[in-house]
C-alpha positions as CSV (number, residue, x, y, z in Angstrom):
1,X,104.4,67.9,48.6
2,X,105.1,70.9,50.6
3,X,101.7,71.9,52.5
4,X,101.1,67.6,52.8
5,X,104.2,67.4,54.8
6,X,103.7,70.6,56.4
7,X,100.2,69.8,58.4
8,X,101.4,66.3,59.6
9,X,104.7,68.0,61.1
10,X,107.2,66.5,59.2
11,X,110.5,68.8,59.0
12,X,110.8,70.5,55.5
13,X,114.1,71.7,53.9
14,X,112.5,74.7,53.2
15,X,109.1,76.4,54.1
16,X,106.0,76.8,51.1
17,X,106.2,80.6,49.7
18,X,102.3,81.3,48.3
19,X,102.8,83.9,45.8
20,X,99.3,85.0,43.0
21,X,98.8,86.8,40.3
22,X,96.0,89.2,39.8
23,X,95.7,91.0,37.3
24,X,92.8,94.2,36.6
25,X,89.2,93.1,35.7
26,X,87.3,95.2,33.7
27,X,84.2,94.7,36.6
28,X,83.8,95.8,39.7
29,X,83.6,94.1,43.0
30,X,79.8,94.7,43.3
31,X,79.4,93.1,39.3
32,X,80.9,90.5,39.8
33,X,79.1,89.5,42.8
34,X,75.8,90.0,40.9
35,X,77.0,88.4,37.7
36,X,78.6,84.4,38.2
37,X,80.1,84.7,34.3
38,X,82.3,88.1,35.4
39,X,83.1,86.4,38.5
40,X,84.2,83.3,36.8
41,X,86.2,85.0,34.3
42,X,88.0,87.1,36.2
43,X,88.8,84.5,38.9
44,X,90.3,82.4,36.0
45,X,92.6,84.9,34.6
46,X,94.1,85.4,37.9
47,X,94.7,81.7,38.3
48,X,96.1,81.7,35.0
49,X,98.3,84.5,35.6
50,X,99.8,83.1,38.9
51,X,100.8,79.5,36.6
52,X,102.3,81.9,33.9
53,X,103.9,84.6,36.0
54,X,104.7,82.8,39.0
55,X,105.8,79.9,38.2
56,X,108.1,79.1,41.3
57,X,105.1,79.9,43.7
58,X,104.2,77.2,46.2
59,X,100.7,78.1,46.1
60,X,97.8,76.1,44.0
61,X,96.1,78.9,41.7
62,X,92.7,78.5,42.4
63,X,89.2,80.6,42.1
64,X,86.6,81.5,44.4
65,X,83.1,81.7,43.9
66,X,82.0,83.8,45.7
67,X,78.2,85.1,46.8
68,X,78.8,87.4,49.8
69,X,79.9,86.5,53.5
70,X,76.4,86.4,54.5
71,X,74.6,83.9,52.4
72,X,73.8,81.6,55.0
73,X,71.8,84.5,56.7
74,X,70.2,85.0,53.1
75,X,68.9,81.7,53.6
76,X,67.1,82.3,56.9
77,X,65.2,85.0,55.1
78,X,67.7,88.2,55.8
79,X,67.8,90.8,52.4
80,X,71.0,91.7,51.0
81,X,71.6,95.2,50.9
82,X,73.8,96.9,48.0
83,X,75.3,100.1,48.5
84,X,76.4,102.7,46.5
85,X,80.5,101.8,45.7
86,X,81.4,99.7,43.0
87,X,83.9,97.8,45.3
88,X,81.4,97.3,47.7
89,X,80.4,93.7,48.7
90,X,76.9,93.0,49.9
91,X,75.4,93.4,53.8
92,X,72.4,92.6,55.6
93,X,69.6,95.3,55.3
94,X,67.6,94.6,58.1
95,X,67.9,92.1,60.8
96,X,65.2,89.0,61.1
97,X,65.7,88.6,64.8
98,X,65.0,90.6,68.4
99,X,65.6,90.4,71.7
100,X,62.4,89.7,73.0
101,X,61.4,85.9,73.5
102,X,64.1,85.0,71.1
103,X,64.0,81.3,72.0
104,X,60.4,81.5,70.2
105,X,61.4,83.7,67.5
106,X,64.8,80.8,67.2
107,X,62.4,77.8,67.7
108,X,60.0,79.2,64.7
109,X,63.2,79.7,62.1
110,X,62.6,77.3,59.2
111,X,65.1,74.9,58.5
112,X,66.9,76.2,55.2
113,X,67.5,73.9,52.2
114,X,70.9,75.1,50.5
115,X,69.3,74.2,47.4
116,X,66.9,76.4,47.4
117,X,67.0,79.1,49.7
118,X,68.6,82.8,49.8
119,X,71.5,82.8,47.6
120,X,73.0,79.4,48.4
121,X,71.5,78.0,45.3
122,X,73.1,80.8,43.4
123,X,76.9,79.7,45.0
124,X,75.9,76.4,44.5
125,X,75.7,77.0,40.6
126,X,78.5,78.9,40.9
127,X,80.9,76.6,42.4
128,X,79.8,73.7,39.9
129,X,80.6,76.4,36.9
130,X,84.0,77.6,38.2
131,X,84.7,73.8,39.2
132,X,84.1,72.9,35.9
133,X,86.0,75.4,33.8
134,X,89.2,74.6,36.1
135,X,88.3,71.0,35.0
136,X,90.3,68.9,37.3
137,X,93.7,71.4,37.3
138,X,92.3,74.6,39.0
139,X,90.2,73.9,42.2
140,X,87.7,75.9,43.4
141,X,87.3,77.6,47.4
142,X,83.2,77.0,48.4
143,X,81.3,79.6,49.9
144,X,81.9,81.9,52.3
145,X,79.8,81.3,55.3
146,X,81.6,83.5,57.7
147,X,81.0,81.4,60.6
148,X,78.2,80.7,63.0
149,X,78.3,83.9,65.6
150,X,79.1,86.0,62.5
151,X,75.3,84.5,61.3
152,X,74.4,84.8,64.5
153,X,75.1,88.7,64.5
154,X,73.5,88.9,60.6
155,X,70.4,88.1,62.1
156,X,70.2,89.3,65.4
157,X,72.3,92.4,65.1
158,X,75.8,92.8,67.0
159,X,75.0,94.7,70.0
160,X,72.1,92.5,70.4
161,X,74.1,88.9,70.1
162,X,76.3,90.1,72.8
163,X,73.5,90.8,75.3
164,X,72.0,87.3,74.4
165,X,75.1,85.9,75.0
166,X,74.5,86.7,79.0
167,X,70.8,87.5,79.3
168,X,69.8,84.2,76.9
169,X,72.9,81.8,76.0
170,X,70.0,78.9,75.8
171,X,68.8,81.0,72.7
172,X,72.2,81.5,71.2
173,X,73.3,78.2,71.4
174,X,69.4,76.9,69.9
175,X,70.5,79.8,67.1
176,X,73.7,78.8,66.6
177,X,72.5,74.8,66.1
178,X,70.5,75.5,63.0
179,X,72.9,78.2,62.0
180,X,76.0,75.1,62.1
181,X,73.2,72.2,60.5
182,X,72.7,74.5,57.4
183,X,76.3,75.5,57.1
184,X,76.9,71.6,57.4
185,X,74.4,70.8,54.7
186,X,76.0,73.9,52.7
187,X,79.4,72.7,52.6
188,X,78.4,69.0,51.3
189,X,76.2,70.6,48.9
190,X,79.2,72.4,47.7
191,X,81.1,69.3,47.6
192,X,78.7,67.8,45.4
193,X,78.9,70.9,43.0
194,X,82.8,71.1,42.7
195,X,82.1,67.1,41.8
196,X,83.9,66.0,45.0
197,X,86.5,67.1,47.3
198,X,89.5,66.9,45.0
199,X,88.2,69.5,43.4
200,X,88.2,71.9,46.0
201,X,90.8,73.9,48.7
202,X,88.8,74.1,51.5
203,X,85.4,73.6,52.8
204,X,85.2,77.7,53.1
205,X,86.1,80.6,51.3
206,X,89.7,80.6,51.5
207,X,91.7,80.0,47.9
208,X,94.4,78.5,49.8
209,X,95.0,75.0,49.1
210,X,94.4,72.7,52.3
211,X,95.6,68.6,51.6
212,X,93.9,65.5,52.0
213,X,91.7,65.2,55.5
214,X,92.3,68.5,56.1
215,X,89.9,70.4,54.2
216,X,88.2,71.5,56.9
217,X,88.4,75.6,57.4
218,X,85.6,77.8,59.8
219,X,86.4,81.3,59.7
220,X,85.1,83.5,62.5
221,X,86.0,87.5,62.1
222,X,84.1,88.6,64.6
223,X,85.9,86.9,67.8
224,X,88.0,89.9,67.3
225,X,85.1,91.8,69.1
226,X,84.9,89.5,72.1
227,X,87.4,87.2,74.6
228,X,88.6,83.9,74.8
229,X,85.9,82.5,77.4
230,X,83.0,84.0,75.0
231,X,84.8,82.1,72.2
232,X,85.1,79.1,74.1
233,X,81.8,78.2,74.9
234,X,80.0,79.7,71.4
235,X,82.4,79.6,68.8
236,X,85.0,76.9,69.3
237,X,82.5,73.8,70.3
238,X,80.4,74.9,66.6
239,X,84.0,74.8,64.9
240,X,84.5,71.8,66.1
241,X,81.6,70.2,64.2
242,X,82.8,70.9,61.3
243,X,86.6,70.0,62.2
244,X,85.2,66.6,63.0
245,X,83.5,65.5,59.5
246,X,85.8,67.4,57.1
247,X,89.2,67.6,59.0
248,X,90.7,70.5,61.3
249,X,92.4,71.9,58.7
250,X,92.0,75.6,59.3
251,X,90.7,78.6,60.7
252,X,90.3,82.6,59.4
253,X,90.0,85.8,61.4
254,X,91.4,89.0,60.0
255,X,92.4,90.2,63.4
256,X,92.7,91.3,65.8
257,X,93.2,88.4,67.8
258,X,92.1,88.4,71.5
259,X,91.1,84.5,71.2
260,X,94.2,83.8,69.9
261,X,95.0,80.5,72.7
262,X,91.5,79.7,72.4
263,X,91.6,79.1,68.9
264,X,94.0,75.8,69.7
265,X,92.6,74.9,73.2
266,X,89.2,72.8,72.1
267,X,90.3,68.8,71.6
268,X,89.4,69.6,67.5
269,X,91.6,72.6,66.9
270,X,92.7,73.8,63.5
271,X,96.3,73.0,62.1
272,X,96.4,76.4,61.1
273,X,95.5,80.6,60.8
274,X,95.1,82.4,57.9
275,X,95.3,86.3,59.1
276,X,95.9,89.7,57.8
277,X,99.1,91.2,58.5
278,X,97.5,94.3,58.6
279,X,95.1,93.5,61.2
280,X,97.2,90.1,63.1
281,X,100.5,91.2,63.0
282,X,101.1,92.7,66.0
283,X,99.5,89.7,68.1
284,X,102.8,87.7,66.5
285,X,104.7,87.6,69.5
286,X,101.2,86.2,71.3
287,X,101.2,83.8,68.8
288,X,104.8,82.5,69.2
289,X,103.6,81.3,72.7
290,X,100.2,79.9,72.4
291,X,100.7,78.4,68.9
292,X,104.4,76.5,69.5
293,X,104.0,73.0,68.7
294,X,100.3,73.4,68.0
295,X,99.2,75.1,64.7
296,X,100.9,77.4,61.7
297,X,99.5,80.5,60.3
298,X,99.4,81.6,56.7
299,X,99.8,85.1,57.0
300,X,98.8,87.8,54.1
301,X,101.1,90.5,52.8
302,X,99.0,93.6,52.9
303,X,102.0,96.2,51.5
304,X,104.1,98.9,53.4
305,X,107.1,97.4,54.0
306,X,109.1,96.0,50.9
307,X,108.3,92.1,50.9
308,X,111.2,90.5,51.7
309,X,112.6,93.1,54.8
310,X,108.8,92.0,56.0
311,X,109.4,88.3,55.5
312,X,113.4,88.1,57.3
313,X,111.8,90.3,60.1
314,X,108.8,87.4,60.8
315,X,111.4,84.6,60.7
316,X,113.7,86.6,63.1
317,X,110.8,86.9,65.5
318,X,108.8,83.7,65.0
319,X,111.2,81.2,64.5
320,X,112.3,78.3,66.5
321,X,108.7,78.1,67.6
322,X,105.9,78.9,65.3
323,X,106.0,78.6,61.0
324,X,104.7,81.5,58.9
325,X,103.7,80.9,55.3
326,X,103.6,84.0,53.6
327,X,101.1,84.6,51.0
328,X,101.2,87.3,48.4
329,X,98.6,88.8,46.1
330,X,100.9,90.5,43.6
331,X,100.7,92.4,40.2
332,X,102.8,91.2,37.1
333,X,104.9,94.3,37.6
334,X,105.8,93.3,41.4
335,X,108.1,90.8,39.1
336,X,106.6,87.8,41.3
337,X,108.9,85.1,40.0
338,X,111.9,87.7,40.7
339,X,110.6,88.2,44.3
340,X,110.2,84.1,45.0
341,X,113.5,83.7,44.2
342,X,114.5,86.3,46.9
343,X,112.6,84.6,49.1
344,X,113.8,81.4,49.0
345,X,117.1,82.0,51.2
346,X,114.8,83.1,53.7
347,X,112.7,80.2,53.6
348,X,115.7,78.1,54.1
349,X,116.9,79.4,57.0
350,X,113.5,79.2,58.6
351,X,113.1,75.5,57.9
352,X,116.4,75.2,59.4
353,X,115.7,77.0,62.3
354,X,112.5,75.9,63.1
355,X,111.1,72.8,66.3
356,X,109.6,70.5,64.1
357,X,106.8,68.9,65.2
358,X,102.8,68.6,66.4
359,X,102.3,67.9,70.6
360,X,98.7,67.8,69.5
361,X,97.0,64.7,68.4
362,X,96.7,64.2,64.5
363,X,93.2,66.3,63.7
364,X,93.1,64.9,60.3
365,X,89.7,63.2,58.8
366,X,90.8,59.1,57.9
């Protein structure tokens, strides 16, 4: 298979081309949130569509339940807050944290049970309900956690986390411990759910499909707000946990990307990015150095300029040295099986172009 051969490095005749289906639900982002059954049946007509429609498409259709980026703050007691747009997802109303003595206020956090607190037991119930109407062919994403510092700034506010991080690291790091052991104990909970990890793409969010030992996936949006030596000592040591028992299989930030060598300088590095072209792209050429021979990015169309100009253009500037899957959220009337086909040539000609091969250590899971 494709993405298999892909992580371990070995050279591929032609590069995976992820192209999905979506097609218009009748509910709105904030229903579906609030309701698991809209949720669920919209997330399986899309993955239907994408087997129908774009048949060619390297990508696995899967669904994504899906409770809100900050569920694992839910659990330490923060409120969701639901605002006025439709298409809205949910925030956090208040914060649960301050500045002053937070190493007390940190010691005295209760140590969440994903089973029953804030609305993990809800994404719980939802992953075992979407996992079991894919029923062994459609696998399921698990939560999104959005990452320890982005739980970090749920509870404690953003201006606020980056004074702690030089007034009171000791408390951060205290913080981010229970924030990583409940995210740990979320993501084996969700295991459980999907009935075992077969069942599932990744151990976050992402609908991508990640193989075998590499299901591991952290995302962490808000390094775009900080540098590389910030992101060294609180974000990539807590990635690491999780790279360790589940596989370094990925990592998401939308961009921008001022971390972007840090992301693949800790000893448990991802394999590979997943990034928004309309927030990453124009760190490409940063990536081209401090990814070669080191990790691959999945990279999401976000529209302007006509798919495959955008795809030829990438290859031209990214290959011998770094591999770009594209990923494409289409429409049936984007004609998606018309636009893999186009595609393919160009996918070709990348493989062909492109330095095979990891320097890095295997940081697969045995």
């Amino acid at each position: 298979m494709l993405f298999r051969d892909l992580f371990t490095g070995r050279p591929l005749a032609r590069l995976p081309i992820d192209v999905r289906v979506t097609v218009p639900s009748p509910h709105g982002i904030q229903v579906q949130f609030r309701d698991g059954d809209k949720q669920l049946e919209a997330a399986l007509a899309n993955a239907l569509a994408t087997w129908k429609q774009a048949p060619s498409s390297d990508g696995i259709p899967a669904m994504r339940p899906d409770v809100g980026c900050s569920c694992l703050a839910s659990a330490f007691g923060a409120e969701y807050f639901w605002g006025d747009s439709p298409e809205q997802t949910p925030g956090i109303k208040d914060k649960v944290l301050t500045l002053d003595s937070l190493a007390a206020q940190v010691a005295a956090l209760p140590n969440p049970d994903p089973h029953i607190d804030g609305w993990l037991p809800e994404g719980l119930n939802r992953i075992r309900r979407f996992a079991e109407a894919g029923n062994g062919f459609i696998p399921v994403s698990l939560l999104d956690a959005a990452g320890g510092v982005n739980v970090a700034a749920d509870l404690l506010g953003m201006t606020e986390l980056m004074l702690a991080f030089y007034d009171q690291p000791e408390a951060v790091h205290a913080l981010l411990d229970k924030i990583q052991a409940l995210y740990a104990a979320t993501i084996r909970a969700g295991i459980a759910a999907a009935g075992g990890e077969q069942n599932i793409t990744t151990t976050d969010f992402e609908e991508v499909w990640y193989p075998e030992g590499w299901k591991g996936h952290v995302s962490d949006d808000i390094s775009a707000g900080f540098g590389p030596k910030l992101y060294a000592e609180f974000s990539a040591p807590y990635h690491a946990r999780i790279f360790k028992e589940f596989g370094a299989g990925g990592l998401h930030n939308c961009g921008p990307n001022p971390c972007h060598a840090a992301y693949v300088a800790h000893p448990l590095s991802p394999r590979s990015l997943d990034l928004s072209d309309q927030y990453s792209h124009a760190d490409l050429p940063k990536f081209k150095l401090s990814l070669r021979r080191k990790a691959f990015i999945y990279l999401f169309y976000c529209g302007g300029e006509k798919p495959v100009e955008w795809y030829r253009a990438i290859m031209e500037l990214m290959a011998p040295d770094v591999i770009v899957v594209p990923v494409f959220t289409l429409s049936h009337q984007d004609q998606p099986e018309e636009l893999i086909k186009a595609l393919h040539p160009i996918a070709i000609e990348y493989a062909r172009r492109m330095d095979w091969g990891w320097d890095a250590g295997e940081v697969r899971r045995s």
